[in-house]
C-alpha positions in Angstrom: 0.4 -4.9 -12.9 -2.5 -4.6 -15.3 -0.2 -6.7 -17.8 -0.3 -9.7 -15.2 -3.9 -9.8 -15.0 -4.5 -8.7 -11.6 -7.6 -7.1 -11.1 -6.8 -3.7 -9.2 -9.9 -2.0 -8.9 -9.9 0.0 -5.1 -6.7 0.2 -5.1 -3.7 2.4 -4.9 -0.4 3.0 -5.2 1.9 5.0 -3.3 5.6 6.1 -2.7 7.0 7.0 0.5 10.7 7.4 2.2 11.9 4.5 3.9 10.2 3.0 6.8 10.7 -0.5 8.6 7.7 0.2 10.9 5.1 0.1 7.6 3.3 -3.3 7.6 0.6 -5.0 6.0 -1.1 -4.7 9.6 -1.9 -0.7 9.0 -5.0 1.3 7.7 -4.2 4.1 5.2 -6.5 6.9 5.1 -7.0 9.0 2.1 -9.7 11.3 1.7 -13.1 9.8 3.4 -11.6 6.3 2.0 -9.8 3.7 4.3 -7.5 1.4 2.6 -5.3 -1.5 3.6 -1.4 -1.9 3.6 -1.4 -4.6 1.0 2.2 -5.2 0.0 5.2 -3.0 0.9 8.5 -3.1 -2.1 10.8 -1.7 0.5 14.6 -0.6 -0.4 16.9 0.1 2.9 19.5 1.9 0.7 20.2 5.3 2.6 17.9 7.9 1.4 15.5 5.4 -0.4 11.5 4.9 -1.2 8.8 2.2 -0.7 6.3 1.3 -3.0 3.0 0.8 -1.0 0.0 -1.3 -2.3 -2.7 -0.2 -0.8 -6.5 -1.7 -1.4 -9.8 -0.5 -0.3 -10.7 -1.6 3.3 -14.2 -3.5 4.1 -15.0 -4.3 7.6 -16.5 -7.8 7.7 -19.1 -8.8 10.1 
């Protein structure tokens, strides 16, 4: 990702069985730090693993 030129800072990525139900309408928790589903790479092979993108959460307002 660095090699695209994205600018990652606050974020994170993780790797996690299967699951439809993740969305990019979910808070992460990790720590005392909140983060936000980003982008989900899912596979719905049996017995496979999402990549999660998950970045820093700011409340607005």
């Amino acid at each position: 990702m660095t090699l695209t030129g994205d600018n990652l800072t606050d974020t994170k990525m993780i790797v996690v069985r299967h699951n439809e139900q993740v969305n990019q309408q979910q808070l992460v928790k990790i720590g005392d730090t909140l983060y936000q589903v980003n982008n989900v790479a899912g596979d719905d092979e049996v017995n496979s693993f999402d990549v999660i993108t998950l970045v820093r959460y700011q409340k607005r307002g």
